[in-house]
Backbone as a printed PyTorch tensor [residue, N CA C, xyz], in Angstrom:
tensor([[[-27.1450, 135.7900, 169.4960],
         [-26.5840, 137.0470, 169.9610],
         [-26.7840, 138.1340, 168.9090]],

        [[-26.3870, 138.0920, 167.3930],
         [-26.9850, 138.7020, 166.4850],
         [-27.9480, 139.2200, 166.7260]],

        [[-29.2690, 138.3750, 166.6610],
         [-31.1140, 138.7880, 166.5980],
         [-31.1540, 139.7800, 167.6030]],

        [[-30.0770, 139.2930, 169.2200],
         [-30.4390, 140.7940, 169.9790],
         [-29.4960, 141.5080, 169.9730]],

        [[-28.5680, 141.8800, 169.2530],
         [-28.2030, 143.1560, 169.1090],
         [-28.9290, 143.7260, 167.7400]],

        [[-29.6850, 143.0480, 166.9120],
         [-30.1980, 144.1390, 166.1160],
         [-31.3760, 144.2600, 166.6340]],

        [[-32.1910, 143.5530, 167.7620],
         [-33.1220, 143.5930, 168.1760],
         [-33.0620, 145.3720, 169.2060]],

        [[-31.9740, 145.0690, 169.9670],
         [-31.4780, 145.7970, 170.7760],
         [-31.0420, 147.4470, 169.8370]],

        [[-30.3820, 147.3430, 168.8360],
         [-29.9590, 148.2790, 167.5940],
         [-31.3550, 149.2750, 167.5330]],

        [[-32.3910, 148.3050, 166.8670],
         [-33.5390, 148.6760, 166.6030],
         [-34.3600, 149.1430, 167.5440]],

        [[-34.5330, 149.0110, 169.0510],
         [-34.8430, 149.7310, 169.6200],
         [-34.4570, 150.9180, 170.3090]],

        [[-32.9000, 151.0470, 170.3780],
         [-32.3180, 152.3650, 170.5260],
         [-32.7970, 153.1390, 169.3080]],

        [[-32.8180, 152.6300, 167.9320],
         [-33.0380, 153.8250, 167.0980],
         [-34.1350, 154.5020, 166.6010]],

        [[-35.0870, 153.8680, 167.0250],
         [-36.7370, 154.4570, 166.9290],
         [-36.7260, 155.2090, 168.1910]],

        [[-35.9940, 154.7670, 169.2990],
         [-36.6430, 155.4100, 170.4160],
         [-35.7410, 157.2370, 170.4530]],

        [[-34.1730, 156.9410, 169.7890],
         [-33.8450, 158.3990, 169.5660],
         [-34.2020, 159.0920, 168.7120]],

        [[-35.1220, 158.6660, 167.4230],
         [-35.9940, 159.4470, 166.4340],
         [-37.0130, 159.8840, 167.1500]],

        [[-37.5660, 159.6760, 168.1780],
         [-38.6330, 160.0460, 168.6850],
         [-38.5130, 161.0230, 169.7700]],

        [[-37.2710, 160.9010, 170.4020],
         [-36.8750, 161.3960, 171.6190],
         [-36.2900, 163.2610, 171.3030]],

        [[-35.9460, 162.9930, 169.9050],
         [-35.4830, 164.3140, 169.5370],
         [-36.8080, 165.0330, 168.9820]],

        [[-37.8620, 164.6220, 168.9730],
         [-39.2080, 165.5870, 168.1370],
         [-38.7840, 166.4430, 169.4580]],

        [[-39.1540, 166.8010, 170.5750],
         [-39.2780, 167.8170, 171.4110],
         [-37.9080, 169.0090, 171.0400]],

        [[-37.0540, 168.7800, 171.1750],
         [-35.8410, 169.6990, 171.0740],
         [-35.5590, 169.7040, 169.5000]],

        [[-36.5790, 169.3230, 168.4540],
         [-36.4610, 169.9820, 167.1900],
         [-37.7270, 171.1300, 167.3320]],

        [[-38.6170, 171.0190, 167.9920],
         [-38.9590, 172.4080, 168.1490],
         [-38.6170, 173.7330, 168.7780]],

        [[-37.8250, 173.1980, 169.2840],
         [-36.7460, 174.4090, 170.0890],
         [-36.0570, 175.2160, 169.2650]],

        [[-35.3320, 174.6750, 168.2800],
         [-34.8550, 174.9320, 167.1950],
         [-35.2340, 176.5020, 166.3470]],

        [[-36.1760, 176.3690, 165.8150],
         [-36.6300, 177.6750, 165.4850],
         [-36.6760, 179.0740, 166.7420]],

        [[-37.4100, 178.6510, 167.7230],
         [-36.9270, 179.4230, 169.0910],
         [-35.7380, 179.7860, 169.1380]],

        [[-34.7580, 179.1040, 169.4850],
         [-33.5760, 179.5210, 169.7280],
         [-33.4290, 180.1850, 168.7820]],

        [[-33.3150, 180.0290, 167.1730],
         [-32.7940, 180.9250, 166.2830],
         [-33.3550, 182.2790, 166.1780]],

        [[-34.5110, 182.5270, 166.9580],
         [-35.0550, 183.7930, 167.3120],
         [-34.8770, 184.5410, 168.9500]],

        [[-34.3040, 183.6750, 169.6030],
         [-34.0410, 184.2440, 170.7910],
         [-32.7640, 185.3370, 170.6020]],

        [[-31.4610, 184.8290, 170.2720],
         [-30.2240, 185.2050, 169.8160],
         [-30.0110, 186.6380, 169.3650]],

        [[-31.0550, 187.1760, 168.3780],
         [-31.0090, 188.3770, 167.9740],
         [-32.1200, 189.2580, 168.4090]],

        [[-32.9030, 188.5680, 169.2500],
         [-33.8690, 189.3330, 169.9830],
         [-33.4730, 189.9580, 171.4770]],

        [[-32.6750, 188.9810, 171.8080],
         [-31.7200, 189.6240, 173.0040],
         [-30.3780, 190.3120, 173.1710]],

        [[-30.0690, 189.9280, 171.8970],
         [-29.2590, 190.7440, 171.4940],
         [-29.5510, 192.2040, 171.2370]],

        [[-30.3880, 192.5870, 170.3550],
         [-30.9390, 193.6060, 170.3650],
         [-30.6850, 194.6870, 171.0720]],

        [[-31.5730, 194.0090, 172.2230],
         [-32.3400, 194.6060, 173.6760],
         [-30.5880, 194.7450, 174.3310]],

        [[-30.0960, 193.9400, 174.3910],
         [-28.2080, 194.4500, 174.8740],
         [-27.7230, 195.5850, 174.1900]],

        [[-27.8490, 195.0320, 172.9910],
         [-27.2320, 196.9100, 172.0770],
         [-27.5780, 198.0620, 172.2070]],

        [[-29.0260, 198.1060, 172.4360],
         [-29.6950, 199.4480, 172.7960],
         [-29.8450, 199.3070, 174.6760]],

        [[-28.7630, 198.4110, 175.5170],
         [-29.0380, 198.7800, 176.6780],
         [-30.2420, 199.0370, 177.4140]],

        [[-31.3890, 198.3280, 176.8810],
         [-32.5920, 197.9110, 177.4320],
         [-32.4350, 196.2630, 178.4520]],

        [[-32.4940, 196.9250, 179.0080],
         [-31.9500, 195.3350, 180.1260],
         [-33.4480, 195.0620, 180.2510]],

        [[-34.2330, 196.0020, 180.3720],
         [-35.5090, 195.4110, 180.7680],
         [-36.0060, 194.3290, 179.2340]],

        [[-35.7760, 194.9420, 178.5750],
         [-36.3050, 194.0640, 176.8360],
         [-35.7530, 193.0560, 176.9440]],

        [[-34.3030, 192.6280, 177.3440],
         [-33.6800, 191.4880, 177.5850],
         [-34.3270, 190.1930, 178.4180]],

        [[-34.5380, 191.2010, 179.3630],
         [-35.1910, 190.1550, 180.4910],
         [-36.5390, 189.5320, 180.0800]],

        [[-37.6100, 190.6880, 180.0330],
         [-38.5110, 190.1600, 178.9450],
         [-38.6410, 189.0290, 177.7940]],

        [[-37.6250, 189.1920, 176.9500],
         [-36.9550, 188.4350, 175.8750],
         [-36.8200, 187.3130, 176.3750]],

        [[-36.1010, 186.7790, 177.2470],
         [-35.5080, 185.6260, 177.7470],
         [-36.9520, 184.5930, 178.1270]],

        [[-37.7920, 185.9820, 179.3210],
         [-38.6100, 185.2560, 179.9170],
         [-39.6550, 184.2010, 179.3610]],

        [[-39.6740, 185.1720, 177.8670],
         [-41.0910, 185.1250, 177.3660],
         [-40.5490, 183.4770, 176.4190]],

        [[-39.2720, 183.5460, 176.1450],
         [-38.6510, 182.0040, 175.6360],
         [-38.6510, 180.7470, 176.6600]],

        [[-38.2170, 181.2970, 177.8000],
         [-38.3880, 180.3820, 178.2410],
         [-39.6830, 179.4550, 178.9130]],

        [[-40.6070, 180.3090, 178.6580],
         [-42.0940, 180.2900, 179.4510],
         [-42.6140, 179.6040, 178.2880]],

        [[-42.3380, 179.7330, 176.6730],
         [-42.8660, 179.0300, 175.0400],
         [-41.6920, 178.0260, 175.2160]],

        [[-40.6310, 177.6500, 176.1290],
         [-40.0030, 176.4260, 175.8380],
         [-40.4880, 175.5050, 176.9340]],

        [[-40.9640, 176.2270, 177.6900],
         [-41.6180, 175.2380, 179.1100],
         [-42.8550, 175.0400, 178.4130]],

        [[-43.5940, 175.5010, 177.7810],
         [-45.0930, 175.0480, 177.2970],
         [-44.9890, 173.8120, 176.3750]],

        [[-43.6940, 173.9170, 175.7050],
         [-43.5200, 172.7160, 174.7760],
         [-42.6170, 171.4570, 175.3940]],

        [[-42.0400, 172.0980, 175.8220],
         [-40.9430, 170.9030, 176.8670],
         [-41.4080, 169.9450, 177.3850]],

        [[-42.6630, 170.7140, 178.2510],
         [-42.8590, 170.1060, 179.6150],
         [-44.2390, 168.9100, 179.1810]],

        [[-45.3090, 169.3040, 178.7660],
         [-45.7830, 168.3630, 178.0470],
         [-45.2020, 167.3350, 176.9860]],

        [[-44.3350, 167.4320, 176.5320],
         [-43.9230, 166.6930, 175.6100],
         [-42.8580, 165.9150, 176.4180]],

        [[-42.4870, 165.9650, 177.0850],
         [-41.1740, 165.5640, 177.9050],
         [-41.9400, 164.2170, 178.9580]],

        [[-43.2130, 164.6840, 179.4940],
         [-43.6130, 163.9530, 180.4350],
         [-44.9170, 163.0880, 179.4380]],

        [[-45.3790, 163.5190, 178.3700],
         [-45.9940, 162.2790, 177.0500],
         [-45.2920, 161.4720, 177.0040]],

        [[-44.2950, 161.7430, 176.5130],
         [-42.7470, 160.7240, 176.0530],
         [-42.7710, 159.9390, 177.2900]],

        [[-42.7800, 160.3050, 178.5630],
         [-42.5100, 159.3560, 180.0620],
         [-43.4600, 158.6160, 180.2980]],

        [[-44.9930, 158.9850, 180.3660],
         [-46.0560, 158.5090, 181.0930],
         [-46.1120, 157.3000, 179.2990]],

        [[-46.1340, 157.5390, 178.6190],
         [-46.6080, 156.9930, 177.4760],
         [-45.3880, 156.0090, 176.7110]],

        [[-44.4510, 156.2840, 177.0190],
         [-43.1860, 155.5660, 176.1260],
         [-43.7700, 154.1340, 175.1100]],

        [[-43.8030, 152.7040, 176.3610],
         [-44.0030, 152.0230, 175.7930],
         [-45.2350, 152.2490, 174.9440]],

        [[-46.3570, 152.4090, 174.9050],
         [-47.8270, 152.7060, 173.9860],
         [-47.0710, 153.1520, 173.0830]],

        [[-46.2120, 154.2790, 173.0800],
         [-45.9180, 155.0370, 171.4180],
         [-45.0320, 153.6100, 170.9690]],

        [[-44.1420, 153.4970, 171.5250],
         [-43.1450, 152.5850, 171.0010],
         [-43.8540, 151.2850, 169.5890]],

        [[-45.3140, 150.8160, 170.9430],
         [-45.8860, 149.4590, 170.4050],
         [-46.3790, 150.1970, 168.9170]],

        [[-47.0010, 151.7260, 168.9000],
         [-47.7850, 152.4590, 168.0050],
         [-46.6650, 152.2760, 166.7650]],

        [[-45.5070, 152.9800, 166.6000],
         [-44.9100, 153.2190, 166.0420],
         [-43.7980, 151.9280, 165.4500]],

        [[-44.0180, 151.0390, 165.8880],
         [-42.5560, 149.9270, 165.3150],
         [-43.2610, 149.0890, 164.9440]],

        [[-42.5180, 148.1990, 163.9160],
         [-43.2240, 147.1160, 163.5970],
         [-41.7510, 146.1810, 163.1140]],

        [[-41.9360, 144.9190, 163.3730],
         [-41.0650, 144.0730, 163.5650],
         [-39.7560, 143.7700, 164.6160]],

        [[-38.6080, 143.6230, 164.2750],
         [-37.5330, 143.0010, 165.5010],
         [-37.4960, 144.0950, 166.6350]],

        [[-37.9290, 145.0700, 166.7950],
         [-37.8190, 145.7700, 168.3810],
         [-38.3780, 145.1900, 169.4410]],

        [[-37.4670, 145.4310, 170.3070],
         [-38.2420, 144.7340, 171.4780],
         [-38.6040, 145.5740, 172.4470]],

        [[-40.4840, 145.7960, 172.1310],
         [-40.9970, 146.8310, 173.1090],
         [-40.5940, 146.9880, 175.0680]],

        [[-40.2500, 145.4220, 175.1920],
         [-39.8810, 145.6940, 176.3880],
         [-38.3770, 146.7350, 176.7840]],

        [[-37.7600, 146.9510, 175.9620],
         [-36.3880, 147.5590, 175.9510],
         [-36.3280, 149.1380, 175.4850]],

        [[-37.4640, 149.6360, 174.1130],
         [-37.6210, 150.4980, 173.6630],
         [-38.7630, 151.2900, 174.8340]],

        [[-39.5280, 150.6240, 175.2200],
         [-40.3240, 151.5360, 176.3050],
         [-39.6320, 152.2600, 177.6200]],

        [[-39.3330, 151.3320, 178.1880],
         [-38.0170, 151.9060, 179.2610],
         [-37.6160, 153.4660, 179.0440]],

        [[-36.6960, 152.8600, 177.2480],
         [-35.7560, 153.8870, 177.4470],
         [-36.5070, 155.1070, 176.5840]],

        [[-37.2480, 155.1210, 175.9340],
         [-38.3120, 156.3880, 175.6900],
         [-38.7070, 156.9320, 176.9510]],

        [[-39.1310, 156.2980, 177.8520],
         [-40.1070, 157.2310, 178.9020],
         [-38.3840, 157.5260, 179.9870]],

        [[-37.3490, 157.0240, 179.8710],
         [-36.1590, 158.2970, 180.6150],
         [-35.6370, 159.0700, 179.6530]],

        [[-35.8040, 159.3100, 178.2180],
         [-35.5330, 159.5340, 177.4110],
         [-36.7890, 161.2420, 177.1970]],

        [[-37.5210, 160.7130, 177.7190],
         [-38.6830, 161.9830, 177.3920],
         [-38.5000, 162.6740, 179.0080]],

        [[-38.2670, 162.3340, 179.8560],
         [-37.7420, 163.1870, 181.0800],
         [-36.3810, 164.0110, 180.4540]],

        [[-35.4530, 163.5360, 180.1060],
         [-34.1130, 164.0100, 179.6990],
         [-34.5690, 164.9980, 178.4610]],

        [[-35.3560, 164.7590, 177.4790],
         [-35.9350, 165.8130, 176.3940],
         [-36.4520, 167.4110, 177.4030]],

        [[-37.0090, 167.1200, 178.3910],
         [-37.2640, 168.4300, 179.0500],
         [-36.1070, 169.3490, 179.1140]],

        [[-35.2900, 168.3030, 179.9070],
         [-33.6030, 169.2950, 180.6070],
         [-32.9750, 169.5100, 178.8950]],

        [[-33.1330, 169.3650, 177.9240],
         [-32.4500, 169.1320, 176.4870],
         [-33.2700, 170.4700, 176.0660]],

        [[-34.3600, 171.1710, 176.5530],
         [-35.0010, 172.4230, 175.8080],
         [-34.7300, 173.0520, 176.6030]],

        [[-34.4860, 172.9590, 178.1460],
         [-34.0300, 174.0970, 179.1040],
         [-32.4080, 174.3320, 178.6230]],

        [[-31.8000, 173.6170, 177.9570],
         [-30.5820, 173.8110, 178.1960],
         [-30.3650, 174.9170, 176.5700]],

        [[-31.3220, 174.2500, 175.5650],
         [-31.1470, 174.8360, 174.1150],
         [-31.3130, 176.3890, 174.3550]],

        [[-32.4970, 177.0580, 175.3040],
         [-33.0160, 177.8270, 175.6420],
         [-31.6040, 178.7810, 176.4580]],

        [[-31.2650, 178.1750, 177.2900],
         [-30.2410, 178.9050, 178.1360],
         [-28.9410, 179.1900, 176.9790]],

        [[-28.8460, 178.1000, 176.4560],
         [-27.5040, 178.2790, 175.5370],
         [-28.1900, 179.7740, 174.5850]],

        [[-28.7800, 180.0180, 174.2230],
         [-28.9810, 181.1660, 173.5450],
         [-29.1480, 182.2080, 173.9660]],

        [[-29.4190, 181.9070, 175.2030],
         [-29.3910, 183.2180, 176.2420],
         [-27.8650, 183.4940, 176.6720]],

        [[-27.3910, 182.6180, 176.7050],
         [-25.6650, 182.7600, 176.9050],
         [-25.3280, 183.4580, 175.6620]],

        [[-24.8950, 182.7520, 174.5260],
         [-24.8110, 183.0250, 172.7890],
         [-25.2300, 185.2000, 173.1690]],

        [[-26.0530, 184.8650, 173.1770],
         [-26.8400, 186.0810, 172.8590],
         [-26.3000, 187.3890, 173.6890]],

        [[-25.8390, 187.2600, 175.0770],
         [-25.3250, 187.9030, 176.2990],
         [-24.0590, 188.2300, 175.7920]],

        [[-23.0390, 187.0830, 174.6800],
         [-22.0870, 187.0780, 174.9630],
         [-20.9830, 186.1980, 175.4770]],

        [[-21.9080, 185.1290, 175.9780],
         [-20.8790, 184.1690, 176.8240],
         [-21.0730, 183.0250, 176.2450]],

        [[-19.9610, 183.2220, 174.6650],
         [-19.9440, 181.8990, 173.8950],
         [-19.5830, 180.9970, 174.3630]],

        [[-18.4210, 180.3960, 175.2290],
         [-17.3700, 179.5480, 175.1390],
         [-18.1510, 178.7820, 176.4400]],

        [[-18.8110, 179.9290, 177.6250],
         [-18.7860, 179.3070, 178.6520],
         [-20.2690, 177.9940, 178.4190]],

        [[-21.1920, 177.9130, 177.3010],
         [-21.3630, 176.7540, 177.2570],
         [-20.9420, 175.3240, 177.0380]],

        [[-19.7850, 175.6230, 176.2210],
         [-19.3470, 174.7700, 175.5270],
         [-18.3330, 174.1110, 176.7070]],

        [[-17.7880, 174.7390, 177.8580],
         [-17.1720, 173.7640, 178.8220],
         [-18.3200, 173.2230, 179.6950]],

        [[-19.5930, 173.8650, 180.4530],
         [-20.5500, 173.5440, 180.8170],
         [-20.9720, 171.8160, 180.1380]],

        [[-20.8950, 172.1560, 178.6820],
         [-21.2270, 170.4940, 177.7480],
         [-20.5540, 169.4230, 178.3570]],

        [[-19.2250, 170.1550, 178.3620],
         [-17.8830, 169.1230, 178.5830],
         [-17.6580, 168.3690, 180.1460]],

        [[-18.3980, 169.4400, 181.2120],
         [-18.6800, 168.6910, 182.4740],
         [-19.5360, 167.8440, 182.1740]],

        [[-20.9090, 167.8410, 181.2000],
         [-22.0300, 167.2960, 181.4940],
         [-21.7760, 166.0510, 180.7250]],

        [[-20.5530, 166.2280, 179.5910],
         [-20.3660, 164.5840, 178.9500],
         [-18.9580, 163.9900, 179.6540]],

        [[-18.6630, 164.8000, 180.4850],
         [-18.0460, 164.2910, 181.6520],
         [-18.5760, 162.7470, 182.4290]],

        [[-19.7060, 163.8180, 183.0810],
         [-20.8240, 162.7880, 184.0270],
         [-21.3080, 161.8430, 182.7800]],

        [[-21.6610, 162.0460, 181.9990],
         [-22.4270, 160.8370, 180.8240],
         [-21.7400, 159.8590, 180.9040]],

        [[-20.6340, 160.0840, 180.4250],
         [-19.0970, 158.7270, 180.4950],
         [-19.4200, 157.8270, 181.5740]],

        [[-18.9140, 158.8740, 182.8760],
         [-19.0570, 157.6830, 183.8320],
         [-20.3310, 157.0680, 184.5950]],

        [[-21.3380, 158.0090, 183.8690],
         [-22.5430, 156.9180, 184.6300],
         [-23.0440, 156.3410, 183.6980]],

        [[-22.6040, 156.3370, 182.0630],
         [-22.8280, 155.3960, 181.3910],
         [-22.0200, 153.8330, 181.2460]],

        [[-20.5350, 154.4150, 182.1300],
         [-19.4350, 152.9470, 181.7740],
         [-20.4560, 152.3950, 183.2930]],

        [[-20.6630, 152.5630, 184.3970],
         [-21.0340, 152.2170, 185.2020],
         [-22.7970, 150.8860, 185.2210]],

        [[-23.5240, 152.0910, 184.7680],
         [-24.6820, 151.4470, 184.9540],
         [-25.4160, 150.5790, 183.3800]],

        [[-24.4320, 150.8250, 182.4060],
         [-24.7710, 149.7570, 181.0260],
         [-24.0510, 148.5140, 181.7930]],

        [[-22.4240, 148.9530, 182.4930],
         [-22.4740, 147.0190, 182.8390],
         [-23.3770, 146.5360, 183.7020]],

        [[-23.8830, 147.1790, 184.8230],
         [-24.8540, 146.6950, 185.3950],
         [-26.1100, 146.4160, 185.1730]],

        [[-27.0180, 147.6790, 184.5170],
         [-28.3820, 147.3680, 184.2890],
         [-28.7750, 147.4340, 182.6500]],

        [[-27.5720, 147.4870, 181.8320],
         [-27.7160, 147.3920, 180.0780],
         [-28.1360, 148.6050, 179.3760]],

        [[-28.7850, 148.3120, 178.8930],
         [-29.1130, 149.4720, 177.9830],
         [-29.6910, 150.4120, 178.4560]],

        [[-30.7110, 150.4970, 179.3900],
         [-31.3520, 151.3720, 179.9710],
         [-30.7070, 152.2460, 180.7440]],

        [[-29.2320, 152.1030, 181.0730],
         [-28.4640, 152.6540, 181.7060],
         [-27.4650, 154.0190, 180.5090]],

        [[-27.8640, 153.6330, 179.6460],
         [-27.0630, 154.1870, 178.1550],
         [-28.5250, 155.6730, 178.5640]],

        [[-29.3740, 155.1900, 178.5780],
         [-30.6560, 156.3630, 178.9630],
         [-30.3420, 157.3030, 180.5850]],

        [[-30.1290, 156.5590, 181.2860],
         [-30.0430, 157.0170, 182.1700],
         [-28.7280, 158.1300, 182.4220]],

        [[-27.7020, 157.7210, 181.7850],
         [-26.5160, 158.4400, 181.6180],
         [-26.5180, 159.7380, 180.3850]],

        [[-27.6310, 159.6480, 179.5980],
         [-28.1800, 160.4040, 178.7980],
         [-28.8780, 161.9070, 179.4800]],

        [[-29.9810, 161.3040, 180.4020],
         [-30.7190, 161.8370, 181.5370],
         [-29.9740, 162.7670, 182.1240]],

        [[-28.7840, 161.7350, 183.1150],
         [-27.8960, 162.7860, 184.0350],
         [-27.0580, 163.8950, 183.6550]],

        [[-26.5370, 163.2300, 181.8640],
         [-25.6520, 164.6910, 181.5870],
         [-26.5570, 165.9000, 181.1510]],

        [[-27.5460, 165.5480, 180.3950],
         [-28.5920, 167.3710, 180.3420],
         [-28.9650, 167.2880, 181.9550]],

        [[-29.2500, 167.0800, 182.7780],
         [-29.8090, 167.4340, 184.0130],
         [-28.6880, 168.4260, 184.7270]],

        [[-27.5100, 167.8760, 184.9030],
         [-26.2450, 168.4920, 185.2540],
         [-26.1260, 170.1390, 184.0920]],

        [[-26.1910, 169.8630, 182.7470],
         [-26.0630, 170.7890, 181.8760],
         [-27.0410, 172.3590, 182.0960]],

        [[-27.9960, 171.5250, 182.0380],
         [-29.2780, 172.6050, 182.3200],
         [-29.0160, 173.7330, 183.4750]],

        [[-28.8440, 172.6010, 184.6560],
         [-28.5730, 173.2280, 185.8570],
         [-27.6810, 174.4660, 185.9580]],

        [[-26.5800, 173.7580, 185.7240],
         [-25.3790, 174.8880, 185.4110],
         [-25.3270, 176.1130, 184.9680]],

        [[-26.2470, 175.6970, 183.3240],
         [-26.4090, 177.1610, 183.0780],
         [-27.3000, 177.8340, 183.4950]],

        [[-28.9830, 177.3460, 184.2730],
         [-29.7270, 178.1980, 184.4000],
         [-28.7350, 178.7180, 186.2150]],

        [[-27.9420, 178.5370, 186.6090],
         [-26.9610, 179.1940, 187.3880],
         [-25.9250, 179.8170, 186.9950]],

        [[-25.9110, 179.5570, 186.1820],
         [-24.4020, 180.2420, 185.3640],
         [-25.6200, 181.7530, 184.8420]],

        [[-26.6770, 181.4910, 184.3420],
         [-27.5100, 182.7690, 183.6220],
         [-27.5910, 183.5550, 184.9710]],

        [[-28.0830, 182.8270, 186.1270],
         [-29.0120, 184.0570, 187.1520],
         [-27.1660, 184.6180, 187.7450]],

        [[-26.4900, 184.4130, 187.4300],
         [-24.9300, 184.6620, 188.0850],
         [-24.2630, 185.8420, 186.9570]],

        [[-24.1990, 185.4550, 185.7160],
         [-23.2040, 186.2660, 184.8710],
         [-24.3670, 187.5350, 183.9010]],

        [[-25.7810, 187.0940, 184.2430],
         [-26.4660, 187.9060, 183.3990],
         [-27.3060, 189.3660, 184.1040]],

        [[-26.5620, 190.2940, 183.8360],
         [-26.5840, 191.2570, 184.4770],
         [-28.4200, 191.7620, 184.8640]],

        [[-29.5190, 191.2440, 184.2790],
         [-30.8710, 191.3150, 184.4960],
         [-31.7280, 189.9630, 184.2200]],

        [[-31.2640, 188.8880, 185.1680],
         [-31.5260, 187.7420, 184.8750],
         [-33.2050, 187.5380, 184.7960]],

        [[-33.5710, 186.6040, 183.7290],
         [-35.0360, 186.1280, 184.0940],
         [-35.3970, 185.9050, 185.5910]]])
């Protein structure tokens, strides 16, 4: 039981070092979205705003979306590429390739949160989170007893999917010149 939980250990933790390369490039983005739309709010250029937003989210879909669906179509191959010893590729592949679907909704959401941040509407991400690790909870207590670990991914998946959503509705709703 040991060998597979560190077997099991070891493949959750290569596969979330890998799963976060996509939404560490977001990173710099976002820290330039914030005061670029901001800006464009202070001087009451709604059009610069909109612009602003668009042009982030169109450089977070160029990186997202390829990288999101590499991570899916490819999981196990990187997995076998990258590990060497007790992982067990059958367990680490799985959950990389729902893991690189969920990295997409994880840059739409970094993206929106700064467009919120930036508008003004600090707080209302931060309950948006709280629905979305809402849903994580229970479709993670649910489907780890049933289908194991891969279900720890899948409940990963559903809360940015829910998150994303929200806000890119919460943006075209509270943002007075939405993308």
């Amino acid at each position: 039981i040991l060998d597979s939980a560190r077997s099991l250990y070891g493949a959750y933790s290569k596969t979330m070092s890998i799963y976060n390369l996509p939404f560490n490039l977001m990173v710099p983005l976002t820290a330039c979205i914030v005061p670029g739309v901001s800006a464009c709010i202070a001087r009451r250029d709604g059009l610069g705003a909109q612009r602003t937003t668009e042009s982030a989210m169109r450089v977070s879909a160029l990186i997202a979306l390829p990288c999101g669906f590499g991570l899916f179509a490819l999981g196990t191959p990187i997995i076998q590429l990258l590990t060497v010893g007790n992982v067990d590729v059958s367990i680490a592949g799985p959950l990389l390739s729902i893991l690189g679907i969920a990295s997409i909704f994880v840059c739409v959401m970094l993206v929106c949160n700064s467009v919120l941040q930036a508008s003004g509407f600090v707080n209302l991400p931060i309950f948006i989170m709280i629905a979305g690790c809402a849903a994580k909870l229970i479709v993670n207590n649910f489907m780890v007893r049933h289908v194991g670990a891969v279900g720890a991914a899948v409940g990963t998946l559903v809360c940015y999917v829910i998150v994303a959503v929200l806000e890119l509705l919460l943006i075209k709703r509270v943002i007075p010149s939405p993308p």
